[in-house]
ZAVEXRO-900320 format. One record per residue: x, y, z of N, C-alpha, C, O in turn. Coordinates in steps of 0.2 Angstrom, whole numbers, plus 5000, padded with zeros to 4 digits. Each point is the difference from the previous one (the first is absolute). Example, Ala and Ser with C-alpha at 12.3 -4.5 7.8 and 13.67 -1.06 7.14 Angstrom:
506649725039499650065000500450065000500549995003/499350064993500450065001499650055003500350065001/
END
This chain:
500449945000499650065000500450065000500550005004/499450054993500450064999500050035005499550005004/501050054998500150055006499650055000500250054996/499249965009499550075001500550064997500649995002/499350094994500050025000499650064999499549994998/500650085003499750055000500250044995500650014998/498850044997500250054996499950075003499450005003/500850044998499650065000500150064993500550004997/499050055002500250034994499850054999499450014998/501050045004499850085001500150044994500449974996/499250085001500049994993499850084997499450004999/500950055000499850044997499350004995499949964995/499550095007499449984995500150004992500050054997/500249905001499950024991500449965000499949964995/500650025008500549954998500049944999500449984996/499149985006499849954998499949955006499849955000/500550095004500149935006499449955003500049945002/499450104996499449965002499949934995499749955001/500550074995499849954994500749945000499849945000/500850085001500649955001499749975005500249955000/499550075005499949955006499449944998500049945002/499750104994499349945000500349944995499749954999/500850074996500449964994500349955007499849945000/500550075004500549975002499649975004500349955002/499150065001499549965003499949934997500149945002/499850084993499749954994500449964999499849944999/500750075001500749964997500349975008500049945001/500150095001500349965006499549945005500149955003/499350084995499449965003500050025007500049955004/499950114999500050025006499550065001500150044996/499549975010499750045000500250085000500450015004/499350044992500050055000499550065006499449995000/501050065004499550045006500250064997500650024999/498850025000499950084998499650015005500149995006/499350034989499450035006499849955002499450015001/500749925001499749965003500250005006499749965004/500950074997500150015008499750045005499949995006/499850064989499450045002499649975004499950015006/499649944991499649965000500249985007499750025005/500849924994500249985006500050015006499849975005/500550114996500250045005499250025001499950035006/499749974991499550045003499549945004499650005004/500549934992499849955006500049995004499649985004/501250044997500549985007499850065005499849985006/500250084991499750055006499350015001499950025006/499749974990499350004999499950084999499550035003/500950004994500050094998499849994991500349964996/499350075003499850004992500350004996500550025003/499649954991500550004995499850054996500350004994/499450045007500050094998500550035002500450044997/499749955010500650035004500749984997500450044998/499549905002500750004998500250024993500550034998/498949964997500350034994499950075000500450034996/499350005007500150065003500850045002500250064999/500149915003500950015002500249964998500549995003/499449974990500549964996500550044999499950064998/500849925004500550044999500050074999500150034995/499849995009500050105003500349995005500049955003/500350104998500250015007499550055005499750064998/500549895008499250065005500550065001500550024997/498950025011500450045000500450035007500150065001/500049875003500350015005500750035000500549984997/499450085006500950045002500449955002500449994995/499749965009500549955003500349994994500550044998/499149894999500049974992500250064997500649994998/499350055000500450054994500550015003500450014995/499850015010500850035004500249964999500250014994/499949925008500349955001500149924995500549964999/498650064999500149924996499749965005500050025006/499849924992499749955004500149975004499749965003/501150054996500449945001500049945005500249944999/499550115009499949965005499549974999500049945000/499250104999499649985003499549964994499649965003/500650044989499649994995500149925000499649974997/500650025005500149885002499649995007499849955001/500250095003499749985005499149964999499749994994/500149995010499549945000499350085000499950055002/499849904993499550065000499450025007499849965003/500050104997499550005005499249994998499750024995/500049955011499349984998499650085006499549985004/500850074996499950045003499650034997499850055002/500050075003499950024996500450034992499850044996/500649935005500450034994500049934994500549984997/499250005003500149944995499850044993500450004995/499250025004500150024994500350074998499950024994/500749995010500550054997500349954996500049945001/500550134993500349994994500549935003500149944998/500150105008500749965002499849945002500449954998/499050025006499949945003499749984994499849945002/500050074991499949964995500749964996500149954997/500350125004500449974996500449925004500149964997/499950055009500049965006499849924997500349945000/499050084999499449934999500649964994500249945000/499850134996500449984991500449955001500049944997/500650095009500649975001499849965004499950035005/500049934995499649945005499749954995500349944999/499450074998499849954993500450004997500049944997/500650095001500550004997500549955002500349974996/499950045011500449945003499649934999500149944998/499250085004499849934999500049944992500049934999/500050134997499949964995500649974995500149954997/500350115006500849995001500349935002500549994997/499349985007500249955006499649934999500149955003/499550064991499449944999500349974993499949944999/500550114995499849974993500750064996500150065002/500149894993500450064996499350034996499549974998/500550095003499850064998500350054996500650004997/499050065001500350064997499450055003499450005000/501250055002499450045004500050094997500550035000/498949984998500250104997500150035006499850005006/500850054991500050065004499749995010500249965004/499450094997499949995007500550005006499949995005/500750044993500749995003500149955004500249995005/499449944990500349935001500749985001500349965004/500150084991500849965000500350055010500349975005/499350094994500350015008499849955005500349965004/499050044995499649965006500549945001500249995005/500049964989500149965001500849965000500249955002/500150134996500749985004500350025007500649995001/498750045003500250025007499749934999500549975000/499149995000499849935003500649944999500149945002/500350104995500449944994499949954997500149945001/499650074996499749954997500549974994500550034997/499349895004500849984996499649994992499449994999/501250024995500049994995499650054998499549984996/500650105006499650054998500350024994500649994999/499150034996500250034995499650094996499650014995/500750045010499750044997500250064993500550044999/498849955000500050034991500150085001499950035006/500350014989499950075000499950014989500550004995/498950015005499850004994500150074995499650045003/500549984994499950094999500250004992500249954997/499750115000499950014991500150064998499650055001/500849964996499950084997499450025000499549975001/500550114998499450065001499449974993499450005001/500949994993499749984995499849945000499549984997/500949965007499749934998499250005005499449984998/500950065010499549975005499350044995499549964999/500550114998499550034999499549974993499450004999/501249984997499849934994499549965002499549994996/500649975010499749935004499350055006499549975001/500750095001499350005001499550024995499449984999/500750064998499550024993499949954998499549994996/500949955005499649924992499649975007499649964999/500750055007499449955005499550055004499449995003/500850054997499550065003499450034998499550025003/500749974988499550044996500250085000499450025000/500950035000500250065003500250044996500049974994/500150105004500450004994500950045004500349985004/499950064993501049995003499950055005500450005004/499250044997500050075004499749955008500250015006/499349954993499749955006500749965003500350005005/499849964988500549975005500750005001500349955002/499950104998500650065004499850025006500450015005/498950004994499950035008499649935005499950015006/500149944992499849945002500849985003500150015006/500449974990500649985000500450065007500249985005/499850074993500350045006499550015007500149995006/499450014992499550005007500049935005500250005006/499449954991500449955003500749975000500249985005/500050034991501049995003500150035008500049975005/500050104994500050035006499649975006500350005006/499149984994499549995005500449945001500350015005/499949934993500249945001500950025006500149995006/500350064988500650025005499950045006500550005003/498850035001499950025004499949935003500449985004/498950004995499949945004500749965002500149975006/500250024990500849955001500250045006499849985006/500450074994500450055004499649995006500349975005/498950054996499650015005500249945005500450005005/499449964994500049915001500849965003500049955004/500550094992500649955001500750045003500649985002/499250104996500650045002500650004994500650025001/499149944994500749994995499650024992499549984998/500950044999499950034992499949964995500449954999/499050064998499949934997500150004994499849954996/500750115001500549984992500649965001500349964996/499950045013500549995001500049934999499749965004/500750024990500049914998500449975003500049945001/500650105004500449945006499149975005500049945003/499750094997499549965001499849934997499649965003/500650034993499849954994500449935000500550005003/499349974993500649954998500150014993500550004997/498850015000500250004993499550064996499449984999/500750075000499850054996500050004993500550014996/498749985000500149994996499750064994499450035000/501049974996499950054995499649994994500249974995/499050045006499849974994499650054992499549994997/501050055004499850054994500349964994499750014994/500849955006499949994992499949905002500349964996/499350035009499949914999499350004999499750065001/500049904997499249995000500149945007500549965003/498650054997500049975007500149925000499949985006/500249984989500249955001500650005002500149975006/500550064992500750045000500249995005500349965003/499350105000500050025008500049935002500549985002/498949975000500049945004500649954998500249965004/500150044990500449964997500850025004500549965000/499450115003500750025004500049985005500649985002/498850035002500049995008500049904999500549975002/499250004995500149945002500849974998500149945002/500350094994500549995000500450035004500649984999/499350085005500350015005499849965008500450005004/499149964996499849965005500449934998500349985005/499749984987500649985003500649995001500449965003/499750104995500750035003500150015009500550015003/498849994999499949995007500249935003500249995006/499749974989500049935001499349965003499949965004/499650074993499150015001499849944996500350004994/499349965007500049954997499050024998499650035004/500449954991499250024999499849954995499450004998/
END
């Protein structure tokens, strides 16, 4: 039987990274978590799954967490208090489904600052992704899956990018261009998305990853 492993895969909007992740699902034969963690976490807490999609990756707007970063307190155990449905204590919930699911199955997990969550946990045989695209490829790939025309998705691609680098920041205390965060950063302005999956799995067994 093959050695459990973990994906995670942070991804500038437009780059394609949502789409490599669901390619390499299908190919490696392992379950893919986006907003399905949503779901999850809002089981586990019994907090609406409005809420959570609600602060899908934003960051709230506690002083500490912005001074500081989350550092200490964003893995702590969630509360069933009155504060369960703050930003912070959901993300909490996240990171908690997150280990869990982490811990059960090789998976591949979107964004959600899964690769932080899950290298404070150590999780072994983590592998995480850092996906991103020139200003023309990302804007290319939302107009053809968005429906948009180049003025929309410029301002799609910079608004979300941003909201994502905020929320990373907010949550982990650490910069989320910064690729020493990473194992492997991948560039996929000039790969198609097959390309893209055909690199990571070649860089996995280069991990010595049996799949």
């Amino acid at each position: 039987m093959a050695e459990k492993y973990v994906i995670t895969i942070d991804r500038l909007y437009g780059s394609g990274g949502r789409m490599m992740g669901r390619k390499l699902s299908e190919e490696l034969g392992i379950p893919f978590y986006d907003e399905e963690i949503l779901k999850m976490a809002s089981e586990e807490s019994a907090v609406s799954e409005s809420l959570f999609r609600l602060n899908d990756e934003k960051a709230g707007s506690n002083l500490f967490f912005r001074a500081v970063g989350g550092l200490h307190t964003s893995l702590e155990e969630p509360s069933v208090d009155d504060d369960v449905a703050s930003p912070e204590n959901l993300f909490r919930f996240q990171a908690k489904i997150i280990r869990k699911v982490a811990s059960e199955q090789s998976c591949i997990i979107m964004g959600r600052c899964a690769d932080f969550v899950l290298n404070a946990a150590e999780c072994e045989n983590l592998i995480r992704l850092f996906v991103y695209a020139d200003i023309a490829t990302c804007i290319r790939r939302v107009m053809e899956v968005d429906g948009v025309d180049t003025k929309e998705a410029l301002r799609r691609v910079n608004r979300i990018s941003k909201q994502r680098r905020d929320y990373y920041k907010y949550y982990t205390g650490k910069e989320w261009e910064d690729m020493s965060n990473y194992d492997l950063p991948v560039n996929a302005s000039a790969l198609e998305i097959d390309q893209a999956a055909e690199l990571v799995k070649t860089y996995l067994r280069l991990r010595g990853i049996e799949f």
